[in-house]
N, C-alpha and C positions, 0 to 999 in steps of 0.2 A: 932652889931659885924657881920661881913662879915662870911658867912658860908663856911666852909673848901669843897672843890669840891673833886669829886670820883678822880680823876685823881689827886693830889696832896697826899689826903690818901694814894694813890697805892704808890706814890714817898716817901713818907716818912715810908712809910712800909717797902720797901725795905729797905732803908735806916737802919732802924732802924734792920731789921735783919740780913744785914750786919754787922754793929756792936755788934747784940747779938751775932752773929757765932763767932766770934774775940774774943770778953770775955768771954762767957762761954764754946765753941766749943762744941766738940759730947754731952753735955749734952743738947744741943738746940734739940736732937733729940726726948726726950722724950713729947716735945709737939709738932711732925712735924704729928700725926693724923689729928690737925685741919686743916692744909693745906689736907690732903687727904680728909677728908669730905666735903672741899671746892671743890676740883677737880671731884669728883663724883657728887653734885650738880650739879656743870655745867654742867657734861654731862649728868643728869637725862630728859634733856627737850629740848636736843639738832636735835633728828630726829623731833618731832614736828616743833619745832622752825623753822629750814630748811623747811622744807615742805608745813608750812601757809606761809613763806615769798616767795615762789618763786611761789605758787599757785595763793596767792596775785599779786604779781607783772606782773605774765605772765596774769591772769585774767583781770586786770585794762586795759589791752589794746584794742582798740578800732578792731574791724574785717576790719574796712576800712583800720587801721593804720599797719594792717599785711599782706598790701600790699607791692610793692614794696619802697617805705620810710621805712617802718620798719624793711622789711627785711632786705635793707644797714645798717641799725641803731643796727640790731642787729647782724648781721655778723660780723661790724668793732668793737664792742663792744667785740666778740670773740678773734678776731685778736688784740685786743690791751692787752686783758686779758695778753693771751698767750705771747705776745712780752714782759710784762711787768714780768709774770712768770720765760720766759726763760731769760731774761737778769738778775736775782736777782741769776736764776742758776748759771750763767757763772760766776759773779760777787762774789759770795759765797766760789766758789771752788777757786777764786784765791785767795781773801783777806786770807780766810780760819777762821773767827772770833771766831769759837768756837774747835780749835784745839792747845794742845799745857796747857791744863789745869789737873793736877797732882790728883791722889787720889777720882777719879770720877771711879766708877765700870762701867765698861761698859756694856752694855745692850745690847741682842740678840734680830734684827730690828724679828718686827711681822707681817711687812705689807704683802701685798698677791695681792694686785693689776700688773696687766701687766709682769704675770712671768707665763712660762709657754709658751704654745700656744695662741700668739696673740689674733688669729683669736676665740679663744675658751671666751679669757677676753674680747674683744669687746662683744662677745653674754651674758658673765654674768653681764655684765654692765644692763641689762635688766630684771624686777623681773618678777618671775615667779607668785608670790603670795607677793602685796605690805606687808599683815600684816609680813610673815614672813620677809621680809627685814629689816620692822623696829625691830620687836625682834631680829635682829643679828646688829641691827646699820649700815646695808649697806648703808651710805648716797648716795653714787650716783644711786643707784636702784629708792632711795627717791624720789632726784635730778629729772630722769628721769619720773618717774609717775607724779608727781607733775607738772614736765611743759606740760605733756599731760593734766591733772587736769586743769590746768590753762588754758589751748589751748581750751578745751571744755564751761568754763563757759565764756571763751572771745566769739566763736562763739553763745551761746545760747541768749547773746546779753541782750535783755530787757523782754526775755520771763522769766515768772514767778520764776519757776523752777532754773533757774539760779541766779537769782540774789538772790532769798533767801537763796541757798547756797553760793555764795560767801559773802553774809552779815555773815552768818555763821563764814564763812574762817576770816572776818574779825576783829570778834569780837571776834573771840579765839586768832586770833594773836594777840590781843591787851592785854588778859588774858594768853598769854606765856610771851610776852615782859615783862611785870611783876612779873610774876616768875622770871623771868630773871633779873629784878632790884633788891627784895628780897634779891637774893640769891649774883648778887654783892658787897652788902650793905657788905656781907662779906667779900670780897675780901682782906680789906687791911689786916686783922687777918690771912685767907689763905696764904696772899704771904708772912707776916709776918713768918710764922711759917713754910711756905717750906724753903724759902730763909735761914733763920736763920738757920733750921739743914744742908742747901745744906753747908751753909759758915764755920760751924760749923766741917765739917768734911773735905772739902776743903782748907780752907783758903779763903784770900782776893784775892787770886787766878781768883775768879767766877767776878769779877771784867772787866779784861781785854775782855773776850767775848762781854760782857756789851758795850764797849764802840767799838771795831772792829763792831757790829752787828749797830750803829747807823752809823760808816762811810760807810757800805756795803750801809744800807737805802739810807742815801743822797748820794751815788755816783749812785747809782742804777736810783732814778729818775730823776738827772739831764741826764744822758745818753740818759731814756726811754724819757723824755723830750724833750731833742738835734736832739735824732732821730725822732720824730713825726714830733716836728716843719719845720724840715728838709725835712721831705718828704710830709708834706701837704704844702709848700714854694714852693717847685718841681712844686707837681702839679697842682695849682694854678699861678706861677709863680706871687709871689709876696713876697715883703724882708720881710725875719720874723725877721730883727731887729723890725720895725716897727709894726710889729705881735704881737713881744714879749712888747712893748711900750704899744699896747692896751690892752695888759691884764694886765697890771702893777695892779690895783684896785683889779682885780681878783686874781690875785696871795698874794699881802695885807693881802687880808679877808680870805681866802684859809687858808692860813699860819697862820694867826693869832687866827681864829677861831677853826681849826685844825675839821671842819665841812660841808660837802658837803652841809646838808639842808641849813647850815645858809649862805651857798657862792650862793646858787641858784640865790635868785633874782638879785643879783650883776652880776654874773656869766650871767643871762640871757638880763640884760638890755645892757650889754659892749657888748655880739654876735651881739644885732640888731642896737643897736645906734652907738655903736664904729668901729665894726669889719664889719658889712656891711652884714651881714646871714639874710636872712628872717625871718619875724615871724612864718611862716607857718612852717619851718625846725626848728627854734629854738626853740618853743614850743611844737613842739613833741620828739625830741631829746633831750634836753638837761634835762626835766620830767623824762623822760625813762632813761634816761645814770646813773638817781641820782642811781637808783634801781639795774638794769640789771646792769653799766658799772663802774668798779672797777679795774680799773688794777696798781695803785696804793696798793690796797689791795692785790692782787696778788702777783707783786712783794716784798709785806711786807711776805708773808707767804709763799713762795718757800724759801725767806732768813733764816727766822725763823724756818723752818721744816731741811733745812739742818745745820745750824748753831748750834742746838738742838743733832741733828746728832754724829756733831764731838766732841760739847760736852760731850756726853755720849759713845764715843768709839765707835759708829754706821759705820760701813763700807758702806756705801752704792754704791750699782750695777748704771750703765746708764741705766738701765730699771725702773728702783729704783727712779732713781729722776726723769726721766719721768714721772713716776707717779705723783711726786709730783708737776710736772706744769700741768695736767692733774685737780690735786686735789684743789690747789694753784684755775684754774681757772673757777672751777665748787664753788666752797666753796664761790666765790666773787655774784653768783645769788643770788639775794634778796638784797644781799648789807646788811642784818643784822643792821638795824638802830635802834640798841636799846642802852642803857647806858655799854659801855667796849665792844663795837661791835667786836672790833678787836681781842679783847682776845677771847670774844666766838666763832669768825671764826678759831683763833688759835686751840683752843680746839677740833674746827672739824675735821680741816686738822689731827691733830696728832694721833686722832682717826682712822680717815681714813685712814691712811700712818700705823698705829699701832708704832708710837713713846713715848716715856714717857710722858705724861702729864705733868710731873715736871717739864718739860721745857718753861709749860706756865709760869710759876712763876721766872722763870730764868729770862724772857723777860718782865714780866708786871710793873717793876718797869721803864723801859726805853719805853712803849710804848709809853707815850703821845708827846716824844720827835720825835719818829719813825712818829708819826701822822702827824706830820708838813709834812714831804718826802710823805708822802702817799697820805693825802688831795690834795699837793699842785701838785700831779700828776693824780689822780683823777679827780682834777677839772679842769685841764685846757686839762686834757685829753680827756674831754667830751665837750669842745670848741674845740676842733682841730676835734673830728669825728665831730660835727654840722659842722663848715666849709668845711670840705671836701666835706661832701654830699651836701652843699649847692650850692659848687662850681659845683660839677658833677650835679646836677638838673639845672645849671644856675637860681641857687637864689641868688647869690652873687653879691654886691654894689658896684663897685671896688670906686666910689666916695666916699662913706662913712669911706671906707676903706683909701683912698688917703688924707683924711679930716685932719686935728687936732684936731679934738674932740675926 
């Protein structure tokens, strides 16, 4: 017998507490604890968890490779973040998916980033004392020391000292990720027992969000899509029908997998056979993009953070959501590759924005769907920055490219 996969559990969770809300209504509340013990779990191993993966990731780089290649590599990985961030903003506020739903108390926003004095939150973006950061859960203080963390054990290189610590780094991220499976193991009873009191005092109501927040997704990355291919077609001057023809395989396995690891090798063999990118560009970039470059993820969690928002009556300022593409594309570092990645980058962002948590449960029943849009902007996102820099180094094949292969 085929075993039931975490991502179907979470769907028929929901499901299932949707329909307990409907039959038993506000009495579904007297088991909505388990969903809070579920929500606290998650975020019990959450500054860790950030901190090995971006330690990780920024370490794994090579001191040659934080030359001029990596730095384009990771600049455009920035800029694609944010593009991807802010178009999920724009997109959010007009669909408006989580507005318009009855009998939901609203909730006074907690967050505290980017209010105030500018110039004063740029400088507290910076810890003064790491420990204290993580006893307050400032993740971008985290954020921030950890890729000096990482920037240090990249240049120490192959001396001693270094690499036993980043063995270190590695082998406790390996003993978080597992907390972190643990504790998803419970997830479908969590979203079961949130969902069900959320519907329970709601209605079917909680319904409609649900499905507005999956048309935001896919309008969101076909745009973020339109527009890259768009302007790496520009630059390069070459047709991105034919662009889009070669990534056909990629977009496939992308979609289907709903998997950046498992789209790699595909992803990498179609850049150099197909698309005409060098080995030498495509093997450092498209590695690196798996980790560092998420703007699929971005775009998933600016949508989710404001959408959560109007569900819950949240007024939110333009300083306010700035934040949240700010958080949106710091929260995408590391790329979180463990089992429900996306839910526990949710989990951060809301932390970090100080939004209800319960919003992760709102949306975990429709992420795997959301994953398709995400993946499938992800992965070919990180084929369009391999290209571009390829083209800007002149490592690019325009025959292999002009080919039918």
């Amino acid at each position: 017998m085929k075993k039931i996969g975490l991502a179907t559990k979470m769907i028929i969770a929901s499901l299932a507490g949707l329909v307990a809300g409907v039959l038993f209504g506000p009495a579904m509340g007297h088991i909505k604890f388990l969903g809070d013990v579920f929500l606290r779990l998650m975020q019990m191993a959450v500054v860790l968890l950030v901190m090995c993966a971006v330690i990780e990731a920024v370490g794994a780089l090579d001191p040659k490779d934080l030359g001029k290649l990596g730095a384009k590599a990771i600049g455009l990985f920035m800029v694609t973040s944010v593009l991807g961030a802010t178009i999920g903003l724009l997109l959010v506020n007009t669909i408006k998916p989580g507005v318009g739903v009855q009998n939901v108390v609203a909730t006074a926003y907690k967050g505290n980033l980017l209010q105030g004095n500018a110039l004063q939150s740029i400088v507290d973006f910076f810890p003064r004392n790491i420990f204290e950061a993580m006893a307050k859960g400032d993740i971008i203080q985290v954020i921030i020391f950890a890729g000096f963390f990482g920037l240090a054990l990249s240049l120490l290189g192959k001396q001693e000292s270094g690499q036993k610590v980043y063995a270190f780094i590695q082998h406790l991220n390996v003993v978080i990720m597992q907390v972190i499976t643990i504790v998803m193991r419970f997830a479908p009873v969590g979203i079961f027992a949130l969902l069900g009191g959320i519907t329970g005092v709601v209605g079917v109501q909680v319904i409609v969000p649900l499905a507005k927040f999956l048309l935001t997704m896919a309008l969101g990355s076909l745009v973020a899509l339109m527009f890259l291919i768009g302007v790496v077609s520009l630059y390069g001057r070459i047709n991105p029908i034919r662009l889009i023809k070669k990534l056909n395989r990629t977009i496939v396995v992308a979609m289907t997998t709903t998997s950046s690891a498992i789209s790699l090798p595909v992803q990498m063999a179609d850049c150099e056979n197909r698309i005409g990118i060098s080995k030498r560009v495509s093997r450092l970039v498209n590695p690196l993009a798996m980790s560092l470059n998420s703007n699929g993820l971005a775009l998933s969690l600016s949508i989710a953070c404001v959408t959560v928002a109007q569900f819950f009556g949240i007024d939110l300022t333009l300083e306010q959501q700035i934040t949240i593409v700010v958080v949106s594309t710091l929260v995408t570092l590391g790329n979180l590759l463990v089992p429900g990645g996306a839910l526990v980058a949710m989990a951060v962002s809301f932390q970090m924005t100080g939004l209800p948590l319960e919003g992760v449960a709102v949306l975990a029943g429709v992420d795997w769907f959301a994953g398709i849009a995400r993946t499938l902007l992800n992965v070919v996102g990180d084929v369009l920055v391999s290209l571009f820099i390829a083209i800007n180094e002149k490592e690019f094949n325009r025959e292999i490219f002009d080919s039918d292969s």
